[in-house]
C-alpha positions as CSV (number, residue, x, y, z in Angstrom):
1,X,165.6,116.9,150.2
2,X,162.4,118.7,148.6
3,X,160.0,119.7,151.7
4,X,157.4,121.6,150.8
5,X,157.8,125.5,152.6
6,X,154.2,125.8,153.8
7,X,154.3,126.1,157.6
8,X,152.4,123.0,159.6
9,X,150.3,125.4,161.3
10,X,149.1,126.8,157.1
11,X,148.5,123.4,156.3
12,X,146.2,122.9,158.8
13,X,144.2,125.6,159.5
14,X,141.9,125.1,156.5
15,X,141.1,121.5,157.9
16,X,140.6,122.5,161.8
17,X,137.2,121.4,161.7
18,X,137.7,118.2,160.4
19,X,140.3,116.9,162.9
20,X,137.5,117.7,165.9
21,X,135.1,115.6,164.9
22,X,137.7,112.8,164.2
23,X,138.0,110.1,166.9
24,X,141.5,109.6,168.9
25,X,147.3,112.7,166.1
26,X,148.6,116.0,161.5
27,X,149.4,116.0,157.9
28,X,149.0,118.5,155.3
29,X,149.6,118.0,151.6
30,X,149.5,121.1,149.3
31,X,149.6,120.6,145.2
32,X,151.2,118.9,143.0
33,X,151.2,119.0,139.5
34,X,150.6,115.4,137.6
35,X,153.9,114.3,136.2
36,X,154.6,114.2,132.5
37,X,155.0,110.5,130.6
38,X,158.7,111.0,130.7
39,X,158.8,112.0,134.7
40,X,156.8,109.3,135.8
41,X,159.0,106.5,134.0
42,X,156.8,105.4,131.3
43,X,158.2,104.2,128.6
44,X,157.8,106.8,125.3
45,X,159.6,104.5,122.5
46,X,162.6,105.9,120.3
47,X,161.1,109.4,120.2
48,X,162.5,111.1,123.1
49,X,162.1,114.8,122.1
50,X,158.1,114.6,122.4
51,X,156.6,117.1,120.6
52,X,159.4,117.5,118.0
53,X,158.9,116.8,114.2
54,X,161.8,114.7,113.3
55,X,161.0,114.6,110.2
56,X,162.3,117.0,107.3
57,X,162.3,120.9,108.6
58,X,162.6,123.7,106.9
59,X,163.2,122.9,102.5
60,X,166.7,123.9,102.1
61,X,168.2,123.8,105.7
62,X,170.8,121.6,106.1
63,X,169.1,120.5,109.6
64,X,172.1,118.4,110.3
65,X,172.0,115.2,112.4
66,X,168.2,115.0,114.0
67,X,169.6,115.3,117.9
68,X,168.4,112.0,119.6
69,X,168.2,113.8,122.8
70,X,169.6,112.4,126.3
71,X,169.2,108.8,127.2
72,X,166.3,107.0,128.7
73,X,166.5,106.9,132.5
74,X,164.6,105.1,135.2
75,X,164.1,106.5,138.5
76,X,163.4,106.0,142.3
77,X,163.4,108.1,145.9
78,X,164.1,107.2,149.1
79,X,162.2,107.5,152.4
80,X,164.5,107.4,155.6
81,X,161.8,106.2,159.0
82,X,164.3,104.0,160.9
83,X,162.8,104.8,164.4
84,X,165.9,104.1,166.5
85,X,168.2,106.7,164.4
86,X,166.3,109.5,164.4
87,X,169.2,111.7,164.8
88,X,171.2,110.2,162.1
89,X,171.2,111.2,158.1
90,X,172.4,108.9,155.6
91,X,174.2,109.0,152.5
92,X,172.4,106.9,149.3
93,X,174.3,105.2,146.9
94,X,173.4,103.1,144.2
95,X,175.6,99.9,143.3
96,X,175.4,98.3,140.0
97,X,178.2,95.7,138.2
98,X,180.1,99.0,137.2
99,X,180.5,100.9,140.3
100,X,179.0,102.5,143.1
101,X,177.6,106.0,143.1
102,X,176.5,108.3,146.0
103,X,173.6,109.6,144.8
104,X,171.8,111.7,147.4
105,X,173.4,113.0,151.2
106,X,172.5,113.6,154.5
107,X,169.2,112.4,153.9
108,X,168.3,112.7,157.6
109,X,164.8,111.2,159.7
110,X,161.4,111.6,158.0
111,X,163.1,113.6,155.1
112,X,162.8,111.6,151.6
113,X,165.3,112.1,148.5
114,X,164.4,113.8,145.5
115,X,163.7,111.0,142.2
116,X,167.2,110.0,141.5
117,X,167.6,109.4,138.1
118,X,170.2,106.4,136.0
119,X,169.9,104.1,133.4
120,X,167.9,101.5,133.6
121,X,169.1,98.2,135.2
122,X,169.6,96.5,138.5
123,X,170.9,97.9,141.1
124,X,171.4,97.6,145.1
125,X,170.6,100.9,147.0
126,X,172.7,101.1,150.1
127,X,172.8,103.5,153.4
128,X,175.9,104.5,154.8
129,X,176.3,107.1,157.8
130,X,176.8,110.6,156.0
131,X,180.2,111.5,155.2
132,X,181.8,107.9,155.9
133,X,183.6,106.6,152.6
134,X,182.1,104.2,150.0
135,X,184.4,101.7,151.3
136,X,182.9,101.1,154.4
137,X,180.1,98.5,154.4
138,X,177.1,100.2,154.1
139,X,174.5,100.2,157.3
140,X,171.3,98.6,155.1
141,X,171.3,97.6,151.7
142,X,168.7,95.7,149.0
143,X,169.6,93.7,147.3
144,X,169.9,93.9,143.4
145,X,166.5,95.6,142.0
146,X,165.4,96.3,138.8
147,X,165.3,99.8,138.0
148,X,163.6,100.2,134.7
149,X,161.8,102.6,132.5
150,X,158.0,101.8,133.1
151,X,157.4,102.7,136.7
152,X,159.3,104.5,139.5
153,X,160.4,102.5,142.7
154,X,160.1,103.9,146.2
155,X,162.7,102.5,148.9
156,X,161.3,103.2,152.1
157,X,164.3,102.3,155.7
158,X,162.7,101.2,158.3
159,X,162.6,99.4,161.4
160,X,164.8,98.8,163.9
161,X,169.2,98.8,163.6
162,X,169.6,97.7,167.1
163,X,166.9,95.0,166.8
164,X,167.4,91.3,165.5
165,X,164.0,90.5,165.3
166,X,162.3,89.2,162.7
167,X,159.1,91.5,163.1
168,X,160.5,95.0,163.7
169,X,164.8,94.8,162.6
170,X,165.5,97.3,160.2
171,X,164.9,96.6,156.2
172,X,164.4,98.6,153.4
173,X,161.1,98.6,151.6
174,X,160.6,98.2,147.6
175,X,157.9,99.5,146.4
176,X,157.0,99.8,142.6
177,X,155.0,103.2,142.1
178,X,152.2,100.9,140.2
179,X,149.0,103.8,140.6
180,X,145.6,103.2,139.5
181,X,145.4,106.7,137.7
182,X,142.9,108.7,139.7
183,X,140.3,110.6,137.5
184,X,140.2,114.2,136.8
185,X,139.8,116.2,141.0
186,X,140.4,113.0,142.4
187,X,144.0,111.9,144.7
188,X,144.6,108.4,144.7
189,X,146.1,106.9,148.1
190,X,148.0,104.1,149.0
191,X,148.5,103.5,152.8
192,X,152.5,102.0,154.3
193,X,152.8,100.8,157.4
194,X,156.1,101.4,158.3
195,X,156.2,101.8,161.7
196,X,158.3,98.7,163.2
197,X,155.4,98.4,166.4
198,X,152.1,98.8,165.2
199,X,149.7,96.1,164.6
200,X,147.6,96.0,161.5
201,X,146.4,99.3,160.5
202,X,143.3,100.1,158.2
203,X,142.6,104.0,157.2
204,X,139.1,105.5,156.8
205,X,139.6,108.7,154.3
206,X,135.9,109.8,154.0
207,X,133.8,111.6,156.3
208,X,131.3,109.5,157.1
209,X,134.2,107.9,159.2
210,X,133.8,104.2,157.1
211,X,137.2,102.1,156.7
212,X,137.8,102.0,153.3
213,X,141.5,101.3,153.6
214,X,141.7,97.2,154.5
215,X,143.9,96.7,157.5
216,X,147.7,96.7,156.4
217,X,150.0,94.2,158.4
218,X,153.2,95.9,159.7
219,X,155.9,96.8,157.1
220,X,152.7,96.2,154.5
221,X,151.2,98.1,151.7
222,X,147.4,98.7,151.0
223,X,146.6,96.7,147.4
224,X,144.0,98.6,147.0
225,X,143.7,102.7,146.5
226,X,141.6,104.9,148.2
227,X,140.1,107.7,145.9
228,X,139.4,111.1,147.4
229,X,137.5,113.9,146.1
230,X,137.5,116.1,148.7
231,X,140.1,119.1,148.9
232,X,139.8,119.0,152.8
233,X,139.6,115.4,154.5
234,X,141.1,113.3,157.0
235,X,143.0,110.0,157.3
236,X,141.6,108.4,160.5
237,X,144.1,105.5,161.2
238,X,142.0,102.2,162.5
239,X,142.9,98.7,164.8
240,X,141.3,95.9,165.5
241,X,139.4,93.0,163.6
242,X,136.9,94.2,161.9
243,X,138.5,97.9,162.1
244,X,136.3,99.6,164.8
245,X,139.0,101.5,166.8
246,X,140.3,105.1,165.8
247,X,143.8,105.4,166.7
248,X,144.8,108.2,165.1
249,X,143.8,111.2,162.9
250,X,145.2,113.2,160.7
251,X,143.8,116.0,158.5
252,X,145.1,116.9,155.2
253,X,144.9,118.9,152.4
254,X,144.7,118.0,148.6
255,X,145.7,119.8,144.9
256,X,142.6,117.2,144.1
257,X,144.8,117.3,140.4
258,X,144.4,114.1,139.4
259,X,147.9,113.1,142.0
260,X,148.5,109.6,143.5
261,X,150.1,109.8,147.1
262,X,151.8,107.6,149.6
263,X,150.5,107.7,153.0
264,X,153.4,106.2,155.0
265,X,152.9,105.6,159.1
266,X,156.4,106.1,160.4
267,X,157.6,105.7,164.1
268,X,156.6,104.0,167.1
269,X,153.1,103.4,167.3
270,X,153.6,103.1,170.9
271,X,156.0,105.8,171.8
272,X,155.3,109.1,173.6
273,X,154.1,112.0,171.9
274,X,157.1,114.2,172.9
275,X,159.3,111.6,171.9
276,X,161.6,112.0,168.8
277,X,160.3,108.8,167.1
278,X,156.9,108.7,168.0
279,X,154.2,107.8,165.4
280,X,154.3,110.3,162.6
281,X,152.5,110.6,158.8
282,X,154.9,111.1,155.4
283,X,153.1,112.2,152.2
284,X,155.3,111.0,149.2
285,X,153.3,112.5,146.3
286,X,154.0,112.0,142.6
287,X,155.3,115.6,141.8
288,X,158.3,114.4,144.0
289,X,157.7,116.2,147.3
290,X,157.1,114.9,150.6
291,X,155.0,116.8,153.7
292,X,155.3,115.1,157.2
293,X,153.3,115.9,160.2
294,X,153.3,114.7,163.5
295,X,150.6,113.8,166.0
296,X,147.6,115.9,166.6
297,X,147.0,117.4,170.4
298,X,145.5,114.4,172.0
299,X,142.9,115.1,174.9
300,X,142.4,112.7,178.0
301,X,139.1,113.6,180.2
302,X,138.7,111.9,183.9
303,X,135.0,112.5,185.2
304,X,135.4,113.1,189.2
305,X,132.1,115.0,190.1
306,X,130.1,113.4,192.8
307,X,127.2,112.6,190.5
308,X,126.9,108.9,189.3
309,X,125.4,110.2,186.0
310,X,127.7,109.7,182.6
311,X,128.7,113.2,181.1
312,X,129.3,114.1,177.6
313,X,132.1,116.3,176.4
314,X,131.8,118.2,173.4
315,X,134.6,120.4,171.7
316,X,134.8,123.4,169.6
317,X,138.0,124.3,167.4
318,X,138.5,127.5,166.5
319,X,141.2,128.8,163.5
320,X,142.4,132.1,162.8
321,X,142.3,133.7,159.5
322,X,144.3,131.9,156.8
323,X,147.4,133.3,155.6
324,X,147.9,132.4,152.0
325,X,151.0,129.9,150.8
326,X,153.6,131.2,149.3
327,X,153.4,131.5,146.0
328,X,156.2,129.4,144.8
329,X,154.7,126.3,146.5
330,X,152.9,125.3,143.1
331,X,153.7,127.7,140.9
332,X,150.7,130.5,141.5
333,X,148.4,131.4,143.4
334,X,144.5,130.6,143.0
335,X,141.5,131.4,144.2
336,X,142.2,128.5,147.2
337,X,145.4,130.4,148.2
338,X,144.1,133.6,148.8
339,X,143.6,132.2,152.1
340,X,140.7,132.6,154.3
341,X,138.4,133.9,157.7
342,X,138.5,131.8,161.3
343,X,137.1,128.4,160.7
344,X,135.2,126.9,163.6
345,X,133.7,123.6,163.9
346,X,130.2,122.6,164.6
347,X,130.5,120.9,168.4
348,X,131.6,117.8,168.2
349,X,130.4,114.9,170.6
350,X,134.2,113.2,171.8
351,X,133.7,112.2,175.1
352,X,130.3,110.6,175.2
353,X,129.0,109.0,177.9
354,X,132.0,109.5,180.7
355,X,131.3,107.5,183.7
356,X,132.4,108.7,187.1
357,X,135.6,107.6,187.7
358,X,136.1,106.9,184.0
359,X,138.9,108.2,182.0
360,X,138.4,108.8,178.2
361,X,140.3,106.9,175.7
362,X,142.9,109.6,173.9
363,X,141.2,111.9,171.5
364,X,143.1,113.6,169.1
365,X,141.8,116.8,167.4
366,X,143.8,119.8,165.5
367,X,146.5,121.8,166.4
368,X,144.1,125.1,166.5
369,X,144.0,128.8,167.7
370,X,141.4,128.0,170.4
371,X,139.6,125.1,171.8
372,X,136.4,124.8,173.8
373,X,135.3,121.5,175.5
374,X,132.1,121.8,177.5
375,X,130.4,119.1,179.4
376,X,126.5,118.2,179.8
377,X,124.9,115.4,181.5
378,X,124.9,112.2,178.8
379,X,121.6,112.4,176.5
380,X,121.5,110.1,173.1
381,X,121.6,112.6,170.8
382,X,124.8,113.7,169.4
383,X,123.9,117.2,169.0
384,X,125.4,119.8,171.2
385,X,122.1,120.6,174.0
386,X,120.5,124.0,174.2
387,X,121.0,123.8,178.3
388,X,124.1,125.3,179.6
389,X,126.4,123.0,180.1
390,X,128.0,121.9,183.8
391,X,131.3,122.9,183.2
392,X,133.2,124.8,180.2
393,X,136.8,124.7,179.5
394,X,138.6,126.9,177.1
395,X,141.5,125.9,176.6
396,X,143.2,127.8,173.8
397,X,145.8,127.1,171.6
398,X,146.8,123.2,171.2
399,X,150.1,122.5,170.1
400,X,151.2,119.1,168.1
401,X,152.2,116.2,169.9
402,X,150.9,117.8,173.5
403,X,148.9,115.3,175.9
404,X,146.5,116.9,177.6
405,X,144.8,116.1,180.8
406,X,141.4,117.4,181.5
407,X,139.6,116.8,184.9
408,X,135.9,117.2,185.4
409,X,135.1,117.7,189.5
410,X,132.8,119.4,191.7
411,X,129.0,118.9,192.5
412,X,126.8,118.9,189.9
413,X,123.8,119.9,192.4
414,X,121.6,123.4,191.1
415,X,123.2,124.7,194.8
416,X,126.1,123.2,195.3
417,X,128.7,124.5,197.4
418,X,131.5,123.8,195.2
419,X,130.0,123.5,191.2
420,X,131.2,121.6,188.3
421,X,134.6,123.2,187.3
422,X,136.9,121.3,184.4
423,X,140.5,121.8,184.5
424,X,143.2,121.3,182.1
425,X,147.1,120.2,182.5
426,X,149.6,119.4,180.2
427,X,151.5,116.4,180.4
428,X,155.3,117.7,180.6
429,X,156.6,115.5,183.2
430,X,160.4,115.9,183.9
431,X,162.6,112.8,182.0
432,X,163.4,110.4,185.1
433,X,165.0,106.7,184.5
434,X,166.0,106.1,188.4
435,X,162.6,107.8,190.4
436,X,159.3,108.2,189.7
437,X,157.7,111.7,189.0
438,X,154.7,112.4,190.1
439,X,152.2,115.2,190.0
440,X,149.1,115.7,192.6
441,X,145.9,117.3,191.4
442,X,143.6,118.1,194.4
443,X,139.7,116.8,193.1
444,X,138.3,116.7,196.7
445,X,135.9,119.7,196.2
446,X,134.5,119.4,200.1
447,X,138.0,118.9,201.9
448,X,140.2,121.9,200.6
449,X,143.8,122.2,201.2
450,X,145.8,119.6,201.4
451,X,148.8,117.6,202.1
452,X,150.2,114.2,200.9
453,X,153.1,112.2,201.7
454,X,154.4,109.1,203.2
455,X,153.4,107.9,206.8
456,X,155.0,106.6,210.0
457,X,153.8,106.2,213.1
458,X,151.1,107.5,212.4
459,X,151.9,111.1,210.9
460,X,153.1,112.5,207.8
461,X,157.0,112.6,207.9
462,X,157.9,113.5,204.4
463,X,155.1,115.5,203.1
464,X,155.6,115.2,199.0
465,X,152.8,117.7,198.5
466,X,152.0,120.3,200.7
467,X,149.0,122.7,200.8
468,X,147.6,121.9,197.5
469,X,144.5,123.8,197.0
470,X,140.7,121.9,195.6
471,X,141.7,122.1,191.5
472,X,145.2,123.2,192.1
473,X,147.8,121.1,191.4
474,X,151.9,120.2,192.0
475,X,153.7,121.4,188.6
476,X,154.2,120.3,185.7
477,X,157.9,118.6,186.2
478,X,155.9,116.5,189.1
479,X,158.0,115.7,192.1
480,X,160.6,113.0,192.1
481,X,160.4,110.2,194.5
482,X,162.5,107.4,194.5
483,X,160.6,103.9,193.7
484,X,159.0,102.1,196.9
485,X,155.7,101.3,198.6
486,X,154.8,103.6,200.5
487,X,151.9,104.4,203.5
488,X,150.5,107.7,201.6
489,X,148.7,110.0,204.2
490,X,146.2,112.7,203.0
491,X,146.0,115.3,205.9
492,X,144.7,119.1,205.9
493,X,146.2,121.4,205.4
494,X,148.7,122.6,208.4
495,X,148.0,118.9,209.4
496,X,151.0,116.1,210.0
497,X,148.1,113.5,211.5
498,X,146.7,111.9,208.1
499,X,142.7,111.6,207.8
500,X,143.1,108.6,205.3
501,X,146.1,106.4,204.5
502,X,146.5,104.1,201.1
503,X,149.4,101.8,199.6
504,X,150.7,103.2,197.0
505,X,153.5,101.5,195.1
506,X,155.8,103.7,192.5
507,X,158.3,102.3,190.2
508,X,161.6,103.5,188.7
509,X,160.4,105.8,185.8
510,X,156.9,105.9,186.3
511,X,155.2,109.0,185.6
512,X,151.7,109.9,186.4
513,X,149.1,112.1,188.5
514,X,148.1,111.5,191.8
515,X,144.9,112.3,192.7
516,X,142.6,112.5,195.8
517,X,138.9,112.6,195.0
518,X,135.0,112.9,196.8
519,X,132.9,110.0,196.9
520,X,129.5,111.4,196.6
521,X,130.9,114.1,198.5
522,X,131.6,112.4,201.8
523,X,134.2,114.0,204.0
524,X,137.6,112.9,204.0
525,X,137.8,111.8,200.6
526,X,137.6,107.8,200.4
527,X,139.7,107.1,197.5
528,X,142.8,108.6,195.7
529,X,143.3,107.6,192.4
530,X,146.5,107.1,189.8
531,X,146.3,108.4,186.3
532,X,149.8,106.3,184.7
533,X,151.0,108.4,181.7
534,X,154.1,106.3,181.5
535,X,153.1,104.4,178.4
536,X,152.0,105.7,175.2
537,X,148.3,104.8,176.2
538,X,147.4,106.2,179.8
539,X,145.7,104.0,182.4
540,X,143.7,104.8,185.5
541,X,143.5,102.8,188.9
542,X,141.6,103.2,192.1
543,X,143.5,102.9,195.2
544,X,141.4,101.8,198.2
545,X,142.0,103.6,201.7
546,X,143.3,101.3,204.2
């Protein structure tokens, strides 16, 4: 497998700034040199040696036989996604009328083959379970394609194995490496959609944030290419008819050498970010390597204060100095790899107009050295405002596929008691199939310490939570409790005799954050709300007091 050996965290420290001012996860490309005729599968005609005189050589050498050279070949690669064997590698073979040949191994999840060359002809590209014999039927096969000399062919396994369903069961892609050439500082992209649960994805690949990637139906290609000129820019991934929702960014980096690139979507579009399969990005360029990068850091904000006004957030990246590639990655180093000072973004309007109550949609941004998110009351303009802001967060360095969980409470009054404050928690909840786990966050700025728990006869018998400070919270595992409804009592702290009691009702496997908060800043607190990280797109619910 040919992976590229910049570091994710090289790749993506020239783009930082980009990624923040994307909408709602990280790919870097470095650069490739444009293949030759003969590498890319065109067809050159009898002369094979190109560049050689065939013709008579030197007068009076006996030159001999002119040397015809090795045979034409064709070639292809292969891109393994399956999202349900992401811990298992594959051997490749290709089958043809006079044998079958292993010709790649251990080709394991998100890693891609090198071009395999062999004559031309048809062929049927199997997968078998690395190390089993070439007797044993093979897990997913094609069947016979035509491999020939005038363009490459990408096989691309995705899907599901343990799925019989038409829509997401596992299959193996064939896709013909047919590129509009680029012109001269331009990458030409195709988008794949090969994750086996997305809906219809469109890209936008231009800063001014425009789709100009058509939506591509699942286990699709884009017809059409997108041309980028830019050595820095993002692929911002897009749902919904027309394409108005940004589900997903990614920031990348370009040879801008006149390359054409896949950009493949592999995984679950709906999976966790910590989980194994969830949604990824594969670059399959044509100088034969392939760069993958997970999601971005994605940020969730929850506006609690007491005011009724909408709040904008606004976030800063910040990346450290540059470190320059290697200088085997493309043969030398230039001027671009001699790397660089801390890049910071201009602030970036991401949460606008946050109601009270309200929690964001997910914004992804990159995986930088320091991150700053400050909140103002909601004005029109999208420029960061001269006026200090209510509350600043810093939040430092984000890490790929982390959720984070960003609370704005307090009282937003000149001399308030308790001010603005925003506070930030990862979401690392402890794996549980059988209980819930749950995590409190205290957001009641006027009541203090307190504890939760479940209620009968009319006191707190099994305190879950117990003195939890105003912005302190329960851990990061969150407390198991097994699934039931229960009475949930909010007390003071050193308190069994509850001051307010709601239903709350927790299933097997549920995950989320339990959290009282002020109303207006009345005293108790008059509502406790649930923020549901279980699926891949949180949720957040009011529960009434009783």
């Amino acid at each position: 497998m040919n992976q590229r050996s910049w570091s994710l965290t090289q790749r993506l420290l020239l783009v930082g700034c980009l990624a923040a001012c994307a909408g709602t996860l990280s790919l870097a490309a470095c650069s490739g040199g444009q293949k030759s005729d003969a590498d890319a599968g065109v067809d050159a005609g009898p002369v094979v040696d190109a560049g050689v005189d065939a013709g008579p050589v030197d007068a009076g050498v006996d030159a001999g036989p002119v040397d015809a050279g090795p045979p034409p070949t064709a070639h292809f690669r292969l891109l393994h996604v399956i999202a349900d064997a992401t811990a298992a590698k594959y051997d490749v073979y290709a089958k043809n009328a006079k044998g079958n040949q292993k010709v790649a191994s251990s080709v394991g999840y998100l890693g891609a083959t090198d071009f395999v060359e062999l004559p031309p002809g048809f062929y049927s590209i199997e997968l078998r379970p690395a190390g089993s014999p070439d007797t044993d039927a093979p897990r997913l096969a094609t069947a016979q394609v035509n491999l020939d000399l005038n363009v490459g062919t990408t096989f691309i396994a995705t899907g599901l194995l343990n799925s019989n369903l038409e829509a997401d069961k596992a299959r193996i892609l064939i896709i013909k490496d047919n590129f509009e050439p680029p012109d001269l500082l331009e990458t030409s992209i195709r988008l794949v959609n090969a994750s086996p649960d997305a809906p219809a994805l469109g890209a936008s690949t231009g800063n001014d944030f425009a789709f100009n990637v058509a939506a591509v139906p699942r286990f699709g290609i884009s017809q059409t290419p997108a041309f980028v000129s830019d050595h820095a820019f993002s692929v911002r991934l897009g749902t919904g008819t027309p394409l108005t929702q940004i589900s997903a960014t990614f920031p990348l980096l370009s040879s801008i050498d006149q390359i054409w690139s896949y950009v493949i979507v592999a995984g679950r579009y709906n999976a966790k970010s910590q989980e194994d399969s969830s949604l990824a990005l594969v670059l399959l360029e044509n100088d034969h390597a392939s760069v993958v990068v997970l999601q971005n850091p994605v940020i969730y904000a929850l506006n609690l204060t007491d005011d009724e006004s909408q709040l904008d957030g606004f976030v800063t990246t910040t990346t450290d100095a540059v470190e320059p590639p290697p200088a085997d990655v493309d043969g030398g180093m230039d001027e671009a790899d001699a790397g660089s000072g801390p890049i910071v973004s201009a602030p970036n309007k991401l949460f606008p107009r946050l109601g009270q109550g309200q929690l964001s949609v997910p914004v992804s941004i990159s995986a930088s050295d320091h991150v700053k998110v400050e909140f103002f009351k909601h004005h029109d303009e999208l420029e960061r405002p001269d006026e200090m802001p209510l509350a600043t967060l810093e939040l430092g360095k984000t890490e790929p596929k982390q959720a984070y969980f960003v609370v704005v409470s307090g009282q937003s009054a000149m001399d308030a008691m308790v001010p603005v404050t925003a506070k930030a928690l990862k979401e690392n909840f402890a794996k549980d199939d059988t209980k819930a786990r749950v995590r409190l966050f205290n957001a009641a700025a006027t009541w203090g310490t307190v504890t939760v728990g479940s209620v009968s006869g009319g006191h707190i018998t099994n305190p879950f939570f117990s003195d939890v400070a105003f912005n302190g919270d329960s851990g990061e595992s969150g407390v198991a409790i097994p699934p039931a409804t229960y009475d949930m009592g909010v007390a003071p702290s050193g308190s069994t005799t509850p001051d307010v009691v709601f239903s709350v009702t927790l299933d097997p496997g549920q995950k989320g954050f339990l959290i009282p908060a002020d109303h207006a800043g009345l005293t108790p607190p008059q509502s406790l709300l649930f923020v549901d990280t279980t699926q891949q797109r949180w949720s957040a619910a009011e529960i009434p007091a009783e």
